[in-house]
N, C-alpha and C positions, 0 to 999 in steps of 0.2 A: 504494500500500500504506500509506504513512503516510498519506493523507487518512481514509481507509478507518477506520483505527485510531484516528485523535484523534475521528470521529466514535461508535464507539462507546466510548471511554472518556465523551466530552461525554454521550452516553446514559445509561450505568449512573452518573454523576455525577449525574443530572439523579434519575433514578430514586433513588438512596440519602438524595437531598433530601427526596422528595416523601414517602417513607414513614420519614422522620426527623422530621417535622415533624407527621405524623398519630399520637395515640394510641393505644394499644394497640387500645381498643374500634373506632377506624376501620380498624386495619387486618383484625381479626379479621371486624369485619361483611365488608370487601370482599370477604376471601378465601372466606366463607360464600357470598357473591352469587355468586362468580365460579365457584366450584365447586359450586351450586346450578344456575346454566345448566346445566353442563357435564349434569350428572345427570339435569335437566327436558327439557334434547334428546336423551337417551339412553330414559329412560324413562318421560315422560310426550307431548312435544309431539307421538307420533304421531296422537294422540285429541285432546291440547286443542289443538295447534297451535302452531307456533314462538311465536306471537303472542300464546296464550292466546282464541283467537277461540273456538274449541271448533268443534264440525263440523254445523253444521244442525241439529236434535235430536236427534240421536244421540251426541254428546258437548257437556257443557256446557263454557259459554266460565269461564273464568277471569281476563277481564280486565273489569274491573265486573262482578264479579257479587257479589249480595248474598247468595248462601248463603257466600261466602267469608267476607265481613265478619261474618257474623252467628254463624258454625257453625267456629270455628278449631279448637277439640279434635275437632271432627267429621273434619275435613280431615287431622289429623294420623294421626286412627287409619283413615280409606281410605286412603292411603297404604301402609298396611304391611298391612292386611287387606283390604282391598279394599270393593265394599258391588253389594246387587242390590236391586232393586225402584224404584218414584219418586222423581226428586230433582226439587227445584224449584227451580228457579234462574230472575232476572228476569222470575217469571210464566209460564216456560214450564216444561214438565212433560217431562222425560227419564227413560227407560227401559230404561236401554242397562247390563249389569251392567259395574261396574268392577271388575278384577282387582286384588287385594293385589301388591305384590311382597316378601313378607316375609322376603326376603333385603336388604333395605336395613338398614342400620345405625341405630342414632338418630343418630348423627351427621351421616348422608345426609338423614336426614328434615326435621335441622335448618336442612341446607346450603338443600333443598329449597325448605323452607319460609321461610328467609329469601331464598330468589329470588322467589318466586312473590307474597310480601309483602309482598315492597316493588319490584314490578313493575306498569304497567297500571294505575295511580292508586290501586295498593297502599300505605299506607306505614306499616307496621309495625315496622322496626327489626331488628333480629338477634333470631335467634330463638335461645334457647342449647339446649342439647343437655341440660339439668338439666331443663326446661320440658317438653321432646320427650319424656323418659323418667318425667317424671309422667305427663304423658297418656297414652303408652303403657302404662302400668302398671293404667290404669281400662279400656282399651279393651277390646272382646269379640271376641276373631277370629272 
């Protein structure tokens, strides 16, 4: 029982270090990332895939893909609206309608969007939820 206990005191000591020594903006991105996963395997990685692979042409992949890099306000308003007709992604031509879920938050959108961004040789940074709710605000559901 006391081994037990000196090892998780040695834990949460180890832990009060490591986010004592990171800046606010590091901790703020992580908990963005981490709560981005959590969201991206609830309501995206059934179609793109845990991995971002996406699914044969019926879903585009998200890990290298260039409509990502190229199309960021695009990606923030499917998201919450969803989109139908051709998307082109790395040369290949998908068909497949994506559904909104516009019960997301901007918040969620932003958590999202800084998983997905700096995931799979994404590296975009934290995405803030001021950013999220500009581009939401231009978007056409």
């Amino acid at each position: 029982m006391k081994m037990g206990l000196r090892k998780i005191t040695g834990f949460l000591i180890a832990l009060l270090i490591t986010y004592a020594c990171q800046s606010p903006a590091e901790v703020q991105f992580q908990q963005y990332y981490v709560q981005g996963e959590l969201l991206y395997g609830t309501h995206c990685s059934n179609c793109h895939q845990k991995a971002g692979t996406g699914l044969g042409l019926v879903y585009p992949p998200l890990h290298q893909s260039d409509f990502m890099k190229k199309n960021f306000e695009e990606v923030i308003c499917l998201m919450k609206n969803g989109k139908s007709g051709e998307l082109i992604v790395n040369g290949k031509v998908f068909n497949q309608p994506m559904p909104g879920i516009p019960m997301l938050t901007e918040l969620e959108i932003a958590e999202i969007a800084t998983f997905i961004y700096n995931s799979w040789e994404h590296e975009r940074g934290l995405v803030q939820v001021k950013e999220v709710s500009g581009i939401l605000a231009g978007c056409l559901p």
